[in-house]
C-alpha positions in Angstrom: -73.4 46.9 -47.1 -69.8 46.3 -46.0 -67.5 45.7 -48.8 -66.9 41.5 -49.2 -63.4 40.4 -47.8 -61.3 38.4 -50.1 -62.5 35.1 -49.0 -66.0 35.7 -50.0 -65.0 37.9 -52.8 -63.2 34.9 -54.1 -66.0 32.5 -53.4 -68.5 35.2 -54.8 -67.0 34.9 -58.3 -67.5 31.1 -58.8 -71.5 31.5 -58.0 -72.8 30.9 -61.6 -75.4 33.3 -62.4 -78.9 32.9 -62.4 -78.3 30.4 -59.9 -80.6 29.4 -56.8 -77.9 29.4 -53.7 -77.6 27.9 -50.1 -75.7 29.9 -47.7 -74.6 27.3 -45.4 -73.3 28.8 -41.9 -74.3 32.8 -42.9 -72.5 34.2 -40.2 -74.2 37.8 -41.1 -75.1 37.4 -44.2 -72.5 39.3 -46.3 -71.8 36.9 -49.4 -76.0 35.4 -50.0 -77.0 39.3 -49.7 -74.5 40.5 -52.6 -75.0 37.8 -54.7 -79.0 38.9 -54.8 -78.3 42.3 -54.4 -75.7 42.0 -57.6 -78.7 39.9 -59.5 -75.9 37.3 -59.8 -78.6 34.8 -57.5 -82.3 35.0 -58.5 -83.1 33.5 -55.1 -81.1 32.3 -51.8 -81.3 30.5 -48.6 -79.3 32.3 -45.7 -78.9 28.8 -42.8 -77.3 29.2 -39.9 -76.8 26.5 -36.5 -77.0 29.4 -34.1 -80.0 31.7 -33.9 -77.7 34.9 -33.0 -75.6 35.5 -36.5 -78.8 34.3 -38.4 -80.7 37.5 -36.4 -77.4 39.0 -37.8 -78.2 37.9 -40.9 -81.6 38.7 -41.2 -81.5 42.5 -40.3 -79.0 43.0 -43.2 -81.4 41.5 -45.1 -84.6 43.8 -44.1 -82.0 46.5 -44.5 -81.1 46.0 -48.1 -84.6 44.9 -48.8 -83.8 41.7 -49.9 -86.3 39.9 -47.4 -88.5 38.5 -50.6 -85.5 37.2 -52.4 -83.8 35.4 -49.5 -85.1 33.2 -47.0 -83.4 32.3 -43.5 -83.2 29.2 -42.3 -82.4 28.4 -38.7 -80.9 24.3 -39.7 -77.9 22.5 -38.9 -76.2 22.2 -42.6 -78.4 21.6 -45.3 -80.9 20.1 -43.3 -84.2 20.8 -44.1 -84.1 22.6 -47.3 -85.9 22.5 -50.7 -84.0 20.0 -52.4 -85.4 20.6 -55.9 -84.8 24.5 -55.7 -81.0 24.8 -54.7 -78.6 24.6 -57.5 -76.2 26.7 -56.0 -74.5 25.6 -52.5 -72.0 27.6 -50.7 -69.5 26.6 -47.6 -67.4 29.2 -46.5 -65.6 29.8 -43.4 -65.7 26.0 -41.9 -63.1 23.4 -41.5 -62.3 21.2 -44.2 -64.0 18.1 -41.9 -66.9 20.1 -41.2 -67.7 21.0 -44.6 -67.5 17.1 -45.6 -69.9 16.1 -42.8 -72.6 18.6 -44.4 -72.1 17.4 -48.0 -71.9 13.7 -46.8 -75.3 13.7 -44.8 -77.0 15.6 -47.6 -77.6 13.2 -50.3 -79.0 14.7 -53.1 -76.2 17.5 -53.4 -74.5 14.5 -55.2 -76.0 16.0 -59.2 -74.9 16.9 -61.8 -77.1 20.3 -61.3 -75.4 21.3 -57.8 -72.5 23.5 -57.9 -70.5 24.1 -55.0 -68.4 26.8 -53.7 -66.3 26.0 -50.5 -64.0 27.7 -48.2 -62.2 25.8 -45.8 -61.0 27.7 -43.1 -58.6 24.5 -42.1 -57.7 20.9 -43.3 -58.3 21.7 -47.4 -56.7 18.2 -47.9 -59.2 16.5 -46.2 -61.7 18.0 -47.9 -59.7 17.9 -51.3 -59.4 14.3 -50.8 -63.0 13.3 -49.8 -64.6 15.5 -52.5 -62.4 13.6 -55.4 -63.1 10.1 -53.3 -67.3 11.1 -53.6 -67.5 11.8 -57.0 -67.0 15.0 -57.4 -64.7 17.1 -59.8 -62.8 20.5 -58.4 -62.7 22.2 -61.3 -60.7 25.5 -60.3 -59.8 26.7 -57.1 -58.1 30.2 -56.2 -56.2 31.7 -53.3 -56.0 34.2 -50.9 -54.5 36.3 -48.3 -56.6 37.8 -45.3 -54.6 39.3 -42.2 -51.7 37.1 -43.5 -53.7 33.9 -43.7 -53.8 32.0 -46.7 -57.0 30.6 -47.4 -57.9 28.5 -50.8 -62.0 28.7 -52.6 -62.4 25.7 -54.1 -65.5 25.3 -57.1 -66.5 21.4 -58.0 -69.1 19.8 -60.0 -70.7 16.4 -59.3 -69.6 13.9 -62.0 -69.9 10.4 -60.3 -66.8 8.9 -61.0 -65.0 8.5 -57.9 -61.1 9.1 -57.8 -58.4 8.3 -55.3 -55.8 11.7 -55.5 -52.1 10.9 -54.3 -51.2 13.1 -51.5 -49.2 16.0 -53.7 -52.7 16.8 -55.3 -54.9 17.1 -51.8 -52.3 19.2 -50.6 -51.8 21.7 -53.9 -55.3 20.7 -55.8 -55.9 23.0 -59.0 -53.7 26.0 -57.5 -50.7 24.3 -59.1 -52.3 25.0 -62.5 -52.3 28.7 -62.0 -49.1 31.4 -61.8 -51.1 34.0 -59.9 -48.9 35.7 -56.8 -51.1 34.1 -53.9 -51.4 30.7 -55.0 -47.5 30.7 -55.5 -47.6 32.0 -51.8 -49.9 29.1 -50.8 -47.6 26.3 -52.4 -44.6 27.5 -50.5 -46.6 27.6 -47.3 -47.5 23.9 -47.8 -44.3 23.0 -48.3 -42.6 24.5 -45.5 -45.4 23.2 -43.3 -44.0 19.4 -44.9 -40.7 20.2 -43.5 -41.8 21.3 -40.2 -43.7 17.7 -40.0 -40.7 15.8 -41.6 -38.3 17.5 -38.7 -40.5 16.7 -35.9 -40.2 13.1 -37.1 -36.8 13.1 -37.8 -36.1 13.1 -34.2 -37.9 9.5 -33.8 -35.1 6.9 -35.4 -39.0 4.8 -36.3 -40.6 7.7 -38.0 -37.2 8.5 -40.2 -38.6 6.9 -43.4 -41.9 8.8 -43.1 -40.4 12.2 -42.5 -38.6 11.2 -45.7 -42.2 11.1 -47.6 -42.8 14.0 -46.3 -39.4 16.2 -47.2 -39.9 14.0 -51.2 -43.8 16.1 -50.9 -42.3 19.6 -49.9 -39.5 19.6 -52.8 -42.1 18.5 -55.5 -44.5 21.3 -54.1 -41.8 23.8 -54.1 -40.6 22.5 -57.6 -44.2 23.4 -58.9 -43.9 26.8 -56.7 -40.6 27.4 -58.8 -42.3 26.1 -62.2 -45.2 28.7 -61.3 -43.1 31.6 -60.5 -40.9 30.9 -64.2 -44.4 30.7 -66.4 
């Protein structure tokens, strides 16, 4: 089996063990298979929306003769599967808006018994924002760096009480607790990207006060950067 990239390395290590896990959008398979393979998931569910990286998926499976511990599923999200078996459900590689459309048409994900473990590949405020607005808790997130992208892998527990985050926390979420080189890396790249939409304002004499908001949100990011970088 092909060594796990960082994303899915870093999404690999928030799977609790012993867990039941839904592999939503498998691509080939990579993360569901190590997770059996590695006996850190006693059971998984491999879904895809397209039949060809499912196939993908599958023949890594009958190669690493995994094909009694995981079953594919051929389902648009979670669609479809056992609700009362999955403890365990795993985005990775979607946008941020994509990802909230799965968890918001699949109901009973919202328990205290499903964990979830999401990668977005784009708009990780959005998704920051509507998981804190639906009851659920992100509870540690890491970063990472893969062909000089940075990505963040978010874990979050159902808790019911819903929350409305200000806009610094669905842009930095729990990566401003940690001191690590990467999510330093991922603070500064938020911030500059704050700039670049407070200068593109700044050339409307209407939008001046809201390019202001948005240079006010880049210095307190890169005043956590600088607090991070100092621990």
């Amino acid at each position: 089996m092909e060594k796990l990239d960082l994303r899915l390395a870093a999404a690999a290590e928030f799977v609790k063990e012993g867990s039941v896990a839904a592999d939503i959008g498998t691509d080939h398979g990579y993360l569901i298979c190590y997770l059996v393979n590695e006996g850190i998931c006693k059971h998984g569910f491999a879904t895809d929306i397209n039949i060809k990286p499912l196939e993908s998926a599958r023949a890594l499976i009958r190669e690493m003769d995994l094909e009694e511990e995981i079953e594919t599923v051929l389902t648009d999200g979670l669609e479809g599967l056992p609700e009362d078996e999955i403890d365990e459900v795993l985005i990775c590689g979607m946008g941020g808006e994509t990802i909230c459309g799965i968890l918001e048409k699949a109901k009973w994900v919202k328990s205290e018994k499903v964990h979830l473990v999401l990668q977005p590949m784009s708009r990780a405020d959005m998704l920051r924002r509507w998981l804190c607005e639906s009851g659920w808790n992100i509870d540690e997130e890491k970063a990472v760096e893969v062909d000089k992208h940075l990505y963040t892998v978010m874990s979050a527990c159902y808790i019911g009480g819903k929350e409305i985050p200000d806009e610094f926390y669905c842009l930095t979420g729990e990566l401003a607790g940690n001191s690590d080189e990467y999510s330093i890396k991922y603070l500064r790249w938020q911030a500059n990207i704050q700039r670049g939409i407070a200068a593109g304002l700044m050339r409307s004499e209407k939008e001046k006060a809201h390019a202001l908001i948005h240079i006010q949100l880049a210095d307190m990011i890169d005043e956590q950067a600088e607090e991070m970088e100092n621990y």
